[in-house]
C-alpha positions as CSV (number, residue, x, y, z in Angstrom):
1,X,82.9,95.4,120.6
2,X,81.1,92.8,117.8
3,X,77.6,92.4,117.9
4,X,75.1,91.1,115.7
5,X,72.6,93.2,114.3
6,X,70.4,90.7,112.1
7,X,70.3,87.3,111.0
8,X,71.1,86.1,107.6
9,X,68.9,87.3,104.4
10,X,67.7,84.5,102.2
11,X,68.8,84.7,98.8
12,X,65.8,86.0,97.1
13,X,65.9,89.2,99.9
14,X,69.8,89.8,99.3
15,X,69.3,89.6,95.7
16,X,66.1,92.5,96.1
17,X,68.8,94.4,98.5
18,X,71.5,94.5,95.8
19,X,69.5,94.5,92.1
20,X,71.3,97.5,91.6
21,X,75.5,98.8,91.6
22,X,75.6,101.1,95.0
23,X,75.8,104.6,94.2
24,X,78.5,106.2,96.4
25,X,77.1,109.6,96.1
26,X,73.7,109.6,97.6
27,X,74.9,110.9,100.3
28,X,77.2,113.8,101.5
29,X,78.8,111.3,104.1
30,X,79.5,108.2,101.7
31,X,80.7,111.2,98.9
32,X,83.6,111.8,102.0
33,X,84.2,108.6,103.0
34,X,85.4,108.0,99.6
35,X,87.1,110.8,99.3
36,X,88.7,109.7,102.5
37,X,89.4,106.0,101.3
38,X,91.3,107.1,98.2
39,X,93.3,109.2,99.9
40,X,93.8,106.7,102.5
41,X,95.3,104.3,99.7
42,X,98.2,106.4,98.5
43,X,99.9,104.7,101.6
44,X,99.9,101.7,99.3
45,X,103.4,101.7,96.9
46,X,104.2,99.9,94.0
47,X,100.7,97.8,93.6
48,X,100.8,95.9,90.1
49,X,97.3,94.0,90.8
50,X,94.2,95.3,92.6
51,X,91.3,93.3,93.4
52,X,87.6,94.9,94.4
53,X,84.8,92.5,94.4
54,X,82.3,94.6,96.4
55,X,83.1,97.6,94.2
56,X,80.0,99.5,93.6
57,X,80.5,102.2,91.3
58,X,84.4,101.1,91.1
59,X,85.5,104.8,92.3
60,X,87.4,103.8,94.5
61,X,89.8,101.1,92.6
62,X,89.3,103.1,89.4
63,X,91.1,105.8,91.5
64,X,94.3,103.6,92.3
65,X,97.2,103.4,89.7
66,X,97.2,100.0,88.7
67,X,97.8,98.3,85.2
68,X,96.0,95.2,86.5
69,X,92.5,95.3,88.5
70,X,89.5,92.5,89.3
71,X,86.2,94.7,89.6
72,X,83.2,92.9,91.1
73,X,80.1,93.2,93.0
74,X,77.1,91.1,93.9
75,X,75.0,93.3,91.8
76,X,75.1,92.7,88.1
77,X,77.9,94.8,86.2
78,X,81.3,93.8,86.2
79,X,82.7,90.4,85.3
80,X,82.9,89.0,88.6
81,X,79.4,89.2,90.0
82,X,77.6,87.6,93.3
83,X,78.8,87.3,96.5
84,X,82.1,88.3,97.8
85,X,82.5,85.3,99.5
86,X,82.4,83.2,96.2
87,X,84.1,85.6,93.8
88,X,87.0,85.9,95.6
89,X,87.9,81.9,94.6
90,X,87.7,83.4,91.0
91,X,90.7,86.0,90.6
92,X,94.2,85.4,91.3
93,X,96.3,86.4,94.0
94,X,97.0,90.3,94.0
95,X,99.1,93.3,95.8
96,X,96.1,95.1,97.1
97,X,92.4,94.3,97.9
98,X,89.6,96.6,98.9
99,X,87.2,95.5,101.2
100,X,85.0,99.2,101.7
101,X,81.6,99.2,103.4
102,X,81.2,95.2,102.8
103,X,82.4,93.6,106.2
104,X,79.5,94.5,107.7
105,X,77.1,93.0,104.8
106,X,78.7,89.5,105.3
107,X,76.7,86.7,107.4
108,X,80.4,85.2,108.5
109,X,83.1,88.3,107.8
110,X,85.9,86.3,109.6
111,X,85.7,83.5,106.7
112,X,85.7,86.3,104.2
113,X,88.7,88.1,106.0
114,X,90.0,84.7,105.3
115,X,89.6,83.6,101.7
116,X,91.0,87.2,101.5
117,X,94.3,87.0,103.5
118,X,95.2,84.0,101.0
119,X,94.7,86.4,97.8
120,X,96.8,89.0,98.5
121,X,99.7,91.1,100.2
122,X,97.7,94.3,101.5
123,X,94.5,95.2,102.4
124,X,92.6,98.1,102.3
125,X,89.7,98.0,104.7
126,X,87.0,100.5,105.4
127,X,83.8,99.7,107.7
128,X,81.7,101.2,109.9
129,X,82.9,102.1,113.3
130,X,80.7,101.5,116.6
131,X,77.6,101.1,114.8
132,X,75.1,99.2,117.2
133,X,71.6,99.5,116.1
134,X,69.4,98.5,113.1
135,X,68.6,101.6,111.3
136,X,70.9,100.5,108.3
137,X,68.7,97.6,107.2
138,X,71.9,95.6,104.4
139,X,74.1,95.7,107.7
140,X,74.5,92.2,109.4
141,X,77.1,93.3,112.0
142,X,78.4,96.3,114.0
143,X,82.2,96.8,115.9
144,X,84.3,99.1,117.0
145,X,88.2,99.6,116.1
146,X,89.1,96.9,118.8
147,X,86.6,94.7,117.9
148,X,88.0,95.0,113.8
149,X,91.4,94.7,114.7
150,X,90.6,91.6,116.4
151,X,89.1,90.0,113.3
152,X,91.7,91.2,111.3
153,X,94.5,89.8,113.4
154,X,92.4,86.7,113.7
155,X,92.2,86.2,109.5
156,X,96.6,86.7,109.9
157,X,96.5,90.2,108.8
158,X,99.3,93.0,110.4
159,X,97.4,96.0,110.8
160,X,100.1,98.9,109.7
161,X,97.8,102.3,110.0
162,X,94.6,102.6,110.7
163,X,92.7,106.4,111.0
164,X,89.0,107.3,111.7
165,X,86.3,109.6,110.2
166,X,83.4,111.3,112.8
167,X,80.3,112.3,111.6
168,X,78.1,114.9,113.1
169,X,74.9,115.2,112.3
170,X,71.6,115.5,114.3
171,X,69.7,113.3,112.3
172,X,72.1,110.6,111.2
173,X,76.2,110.0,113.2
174,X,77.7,107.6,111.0
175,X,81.4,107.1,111.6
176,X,84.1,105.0,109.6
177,X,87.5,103.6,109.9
178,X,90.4,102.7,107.7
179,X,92.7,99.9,108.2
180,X,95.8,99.0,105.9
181,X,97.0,95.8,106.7
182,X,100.1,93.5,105.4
């Protein structure tokens, strides 16, 4: 399953969405998913060079043992700042990039998947899984885990593991799911 959820923000409304660097712990769910992604990246040996241009608050790649890392975002903070889509022309090919919670942010994530697959060996990939509705109003798309794999396969990545995190709570179910790909 791929459906889209939204069209396309102008520039001025993406730039209001994202004034600020996301702040991962908001919320008890983003706190585990996380949690969940670093751990999910010690499957990765040997990296040299790690790339995050959607980083947020940079947990995540701050977490990896690296001696060379490209943090970015499209809010202002790091040194590679604006859309994914562009920054990733900027840095240099790399061992490892992390694409968390950003697929489904991207008007065309199969370009992006992409420009990606030419920048490095591995990818780390974390996104949503079966969302299908509007209530999260930055996301442009929703999919399952066939649905990703697809697009992954489609950009010339080799998914190698993948695993899932489930969510229950009345209020709000929001599931993920990991990929690592070569």
């Amino acid at each position: 399953m791929i459906i889209r959820i939204r069209p396309k923000y102008s520039e001025q409304e993406l730039a209001n969405i994202y004034e600020k660097p996301h702040n991962h712990s908001r919320w008890q769910d983003h706190i585990t998913r996380v949690q969940s992604t670093i751990a999910f990246a010690s499957w990765f040996k040997d990296i040299e060079s790690v790339a995050d241009l959607s980083a947020g608050d940079a947990t995540i790649i701050n977490s990896i043992n690296a001696p060379i890392k490209y943090i970015g975002d499209f809010a202002p903070a790091y040194e590679f700042t604006g859309p994914i889509e562009e920054t990733i022309d900027l840095i240099p090919k790399v061992d490892l990039f992390i694409c968390s919670e950003t697929l489904e942010h991207l008007n065309d994530p199969i370009a992006a998947l992409k420009k990606i697959r030419a920048k490095t060996k591995y990818l780390l990939l974390t996104t949503p899984d079966g969302e299908d509705d509007i209530r999260n109003p930055e996301h442009y798309w929703g999919w399952d885990s066939k649905g990703i794999r697809g697009l992954l396969v489609d950009a010339g990545f080799s998914p190698v593991i993948y695993s899932s995190l489930k969510f229950f709570d009345e209020k709000w179910q929001y599931d993920y799911q990991f990929w690592g790909c070569e």
